[in-house]
C-alpha positions, 0 to 999 in steps of 0.5 A: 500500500503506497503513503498517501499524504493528505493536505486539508483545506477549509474556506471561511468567512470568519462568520463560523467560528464555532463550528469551524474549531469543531471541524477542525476537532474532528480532522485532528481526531481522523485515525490517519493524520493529515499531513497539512491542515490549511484554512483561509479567510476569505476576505475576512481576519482568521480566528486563533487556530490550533498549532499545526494549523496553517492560517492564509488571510486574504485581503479580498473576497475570491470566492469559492475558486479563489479561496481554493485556489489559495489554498492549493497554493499554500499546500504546494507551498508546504509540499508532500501532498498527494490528495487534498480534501476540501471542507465546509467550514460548517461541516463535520466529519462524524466517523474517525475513518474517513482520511483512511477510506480516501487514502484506500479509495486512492490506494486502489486506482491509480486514475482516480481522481475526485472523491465526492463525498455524502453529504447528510444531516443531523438526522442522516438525511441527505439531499436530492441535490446532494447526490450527484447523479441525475437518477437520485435513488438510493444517496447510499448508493455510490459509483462512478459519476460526472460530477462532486460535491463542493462542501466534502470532497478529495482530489488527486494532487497529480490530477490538479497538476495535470489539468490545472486548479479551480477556474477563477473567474467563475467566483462560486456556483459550477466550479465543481462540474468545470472541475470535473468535465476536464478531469473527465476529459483528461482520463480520471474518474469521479467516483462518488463514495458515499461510506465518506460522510461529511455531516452538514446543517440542512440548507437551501442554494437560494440562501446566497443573494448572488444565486440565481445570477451565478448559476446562469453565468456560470452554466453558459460559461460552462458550455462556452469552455467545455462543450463542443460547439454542436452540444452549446446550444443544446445544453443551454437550451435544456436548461434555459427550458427546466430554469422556467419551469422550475422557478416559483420567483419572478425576481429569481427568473429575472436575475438568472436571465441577467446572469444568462446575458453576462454569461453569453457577453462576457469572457470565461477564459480559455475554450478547450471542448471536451472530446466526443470520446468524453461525451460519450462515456458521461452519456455511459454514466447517466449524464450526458453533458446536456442535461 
């Protein structure tokens, strides 16, 4: 079995402090040690952390992807790490064993390289849009997929060197699928694995004021990046379609049309379509890039 090091980052907001130190109890107490624990305040002053706990203080607001970013960073910085686990600074991990499950998960395939975690309430509920598949199920159970979950997940440190960090310029909402569409593409697996639990308080997308325009931005950034040119219009189609079913807010359609537009104006970085080979085998997961 080959040591695996893990390296742990956490964002917050200096708004959690409570329940950032009982996250940080329960990775100290995991039975295999992470070799780095990184927390960064994003744009806000960092409370007093434990000793071994490396404090990054930024001076502005990057985001999840910046914040990310940072932290990735900073691990580089402190070296030897070949997975890192990304955390909710409001969430918890209730059993000791889960850096052993990932650091096993890893051990097993070698072209693994995003572990999503479950994520489950106080009560052990877990939501639907929790569960990364599009047929939700059964949330006990796992498997291969197209996507991760952004509050509890690992992913392969030579996979993050191979096809680079967090995108920027997305700020907060789909960096995870941005993530995972050029893993995909580049060979490595998702696998959701839902023995690793990350316990999380019950909450709603909405709860950010920025929602509704970031999902629409972001989802056409998405598809101008990522999506070969025949499957844009298509996949933001679909979706235009589902957002108007869906909504129950003319103030919430109103912002995800404003989003919709600053999505298709403005720029979102380099465009790298995936290949048809990628598009097929998430068709063979359950998920084309479409829906």
């Amino acid at each position: 079995m080959r040591h695996l090091r893990l390296g742990v980052a956490i964002l917050t907001m200096g708004n959690r402090p409570d329940e950032l130190r009982a996250l940080l109890d329960s990775v100290a107490k995991q039975d295999t040690a992470a070799a780095h624990v990184v927390v960064v305040g994003n744009g806000a002053p960092l409370p007093p952390l434990p000793d071994g706990t490396t404090g990054v203080e930024l001076t502005e607001n990057l985001g999840v992807s910046g914040g990310r970013n940072a932290a990735l960073d900073e691990l580089r910085r402190l070296g030897n790490v070949d997975v890192v686990v990304d955390l909710d600074d409001d969430g918890l991990l209730i059993s000791p064993d889960v850096f052993t499950r990932l650091t096993e998960l890893y051990d097993r395939d070698d072209e693994l390289g995003i572990v999503s975690f479950r994520i489950a309430d106080e009560r052990g509920r877990t939501q639907r849009r929790h569960v990364p598949r599009l047929r939700v199920g059964d949330p006990a159970h796992g498997g291969l997929v197209t996507t991760f979950l952004g509050g509890g997940h690992a992913l392969s440190m030579p996979m993050l060197d191979r096809i680079g960090g967090w995108p920027d310029e997305f700020f907060y909402a789909h960096e995870e699928t941005d993530l995972a569409w050029r893993a995909l593409d580049d060979g490595w697996r998702v696998r959701y694995a839902p023995e690793v639990v990350l316990q999380h308080p019950w909450t709603s997308p909405t709860r950010h004021a920025v929602y509704h325009r970031m999902v629409a931005r972001n989802r056409v950034w998405l598809a101008k990046r990522h999506l070969p040119a025949l499957l844009v219009p298509i996949y933001l189609g679909v979706w235009a379609l589902l957002t108007a079913a869906r909504s129950r807010s003319v103030a919430g359609l109103r912002a995800w049309a404003g989003g919709f537009i600053e999505g298709v104006r403005n720029p979102c970085g380099s465009r790298k379509p995936m290949r048809w080979a990628t598009v097929w085998r998430m068709t063979k997961l359950g998920r084309p890039p479409i829906i």
